[in-house]
C-alpha positions, 0 to 999 in steps of 0.5 A: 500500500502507498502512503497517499493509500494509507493516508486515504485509508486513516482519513475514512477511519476517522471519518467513520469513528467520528460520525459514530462517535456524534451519532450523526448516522440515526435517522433524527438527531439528538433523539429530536425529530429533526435530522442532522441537515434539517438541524444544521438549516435551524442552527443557521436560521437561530444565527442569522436572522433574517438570512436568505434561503439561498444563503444557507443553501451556500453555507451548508452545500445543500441541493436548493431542492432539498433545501425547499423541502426542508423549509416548507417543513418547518413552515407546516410545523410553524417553526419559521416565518418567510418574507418575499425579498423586495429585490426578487420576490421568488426569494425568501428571508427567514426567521425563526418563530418563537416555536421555532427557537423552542426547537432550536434552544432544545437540540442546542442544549442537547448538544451542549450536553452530549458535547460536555459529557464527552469532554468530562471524560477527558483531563485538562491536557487531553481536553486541550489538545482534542480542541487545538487538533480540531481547530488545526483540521479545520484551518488546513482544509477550510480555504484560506479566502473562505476560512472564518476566524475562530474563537474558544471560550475558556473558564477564567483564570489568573490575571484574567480579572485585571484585563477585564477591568482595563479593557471594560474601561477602555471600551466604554470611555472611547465608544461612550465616553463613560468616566473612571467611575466605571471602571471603579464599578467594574474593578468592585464587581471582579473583587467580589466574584473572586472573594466570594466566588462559588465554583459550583454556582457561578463562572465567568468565560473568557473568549480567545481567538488565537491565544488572545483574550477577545471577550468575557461574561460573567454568570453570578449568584443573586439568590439560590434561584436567581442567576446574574449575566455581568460584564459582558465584553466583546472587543471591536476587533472581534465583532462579527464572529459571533463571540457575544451570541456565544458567550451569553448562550454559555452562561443561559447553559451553564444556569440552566445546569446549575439548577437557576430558575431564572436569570436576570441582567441590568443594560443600558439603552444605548448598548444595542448590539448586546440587547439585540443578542439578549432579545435573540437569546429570550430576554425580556426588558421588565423595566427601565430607570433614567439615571446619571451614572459614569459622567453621562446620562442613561436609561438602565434597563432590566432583563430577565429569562425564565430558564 
């Protein structure tokens, strides 16, 4: 046998160990109802809002009949909404239904869960060399013109509490013009969560991409039912990958893990890209507060997720 033959040969192995090992060969993924190319359509309908049929069908390497099929399914069952494109009324775009994402949200944390029980079999080392192996396939077969940069989210760590604060600071006094006093808050809140910090109730995330600390948020305890999102941070650099979106539905996750009922978080009106990933993730504004704080004028907002 020549190389290129043994080569092939291990690929189609771990090409075979892997499908089996993700049970994407059964009929419906996840034990849901949904097979794995009709749970890929959901995930990328939850990720893009308002996204064009032929864009998933582009991103997924779907037949655009196929594609049809599986959207007219999930109309009948009402998990999305179409709107006719005013440039091409044969196009659609889509959007899940509050049905919709009840379906998503329960595959999402079905895999979360499948994914998370694999990964506790694993010591830390084990753990971090599968994740940096995956990321290296992906990088030499994804087209460099094509390839997205990827990011990780990793439990804190030391050190991790001192960028929070100076990049917290930094962000909002250049792209809001908050005062040092925020950075007084920020820097209390990071004091308490590492005084009193309760590792089996609370946790705070640091997103990475290539080794370099891009974001952050905080999961913290209000009461024995109450959980806190805090702080999170996505950096300008970062923006558009999907690091903010990842890093809320981690801590709804994780919550949900550690047995909260309900989670809540305070905003501000003016932060439209974070209520935007709120709104998406379930959150509902149960009030709002005019109020002066960082040298500025605000209306805070407060969210809550029934969990």
């Amino acid at each position: 046998m020549s190389s290129l033959d043994s080569e092939i040969a291990q690929v189609r192995a771990f090409t075979r160990f892997y499908t089996r090992k993700l049970n994407v060969l059964d009929q419906h993924l996840l034990d849901s109802p949904y097979s794995l190319s009709e749970a890929r359509v959901l995930y990328e309908i939850a990720h893009h809002d308002d996204c064009a049929a032929k864009e998933i069908g582009g991103e997924l390497g779907l037949d655009a009949g196929y594609l049809s099929r599986i959207i007219q399914k999930f109309d009948e069952n009402g998990l999305v909404s179409r709107k006719p494109l005013e440039a091409d009324r044969r196009q659609y775009r889509l959007s899940l239904t509050a049905k919709g994402r009840q379906a998503f949200a329960k595959i999402d944390r079905s895999a979360y869960h499948e994914v998370a029980a694999m990964l506790r079999g694993l010591g830390d080392a084990e753990r971090t060399a599968l994740v940096g192996a995956m990321a290296t396939v992906r990088r030499t077969l994804e087209p460099a013109t094509q390839a997205r940069r990827t990011f990780v989210l990793r439990s804190h760590r030391i050190g991790d509490m001192g960028w929070v604060v100076s990049r917290q600071a930094v962000a909002y006094a250049e792209e809001y013009g908050w005062d040092i006093s925020y950075e007084t808050l920020v820097a209390e809140i990071c004091a308490q969560f590492i005084r009193g910090y309760d590792a089996a109730r609370e946790h705070c995330w640091i997103a990475e991409v290539d080794g370099e600390p891009v974001g952050s948020v905080f999961l913290v305890k209000a009461s024995d039912e109450v959980a806190k999102l805090r702080l999170l941070l996505v950096e300008r650099k970062a923006r558009g990958l999907g690091v903010g979106r990842a890093l809320t539905e981690q801590c709804i996750h994780a919550a949900r893990e550690r047995g909260y009922k309900r989670m809540t978080l305070w905003t501000q009106s003016i932060l439209t890209a974070a209520r935007n990933i709120y709104q998406r993730a379930g959150f509902c504004r149960v009030a709002e507060e005019p109020h002066h704080s960082f040298g500025v004028d605000l209306i805070g907002e407060t969210w809550e997720l029934e969990l």
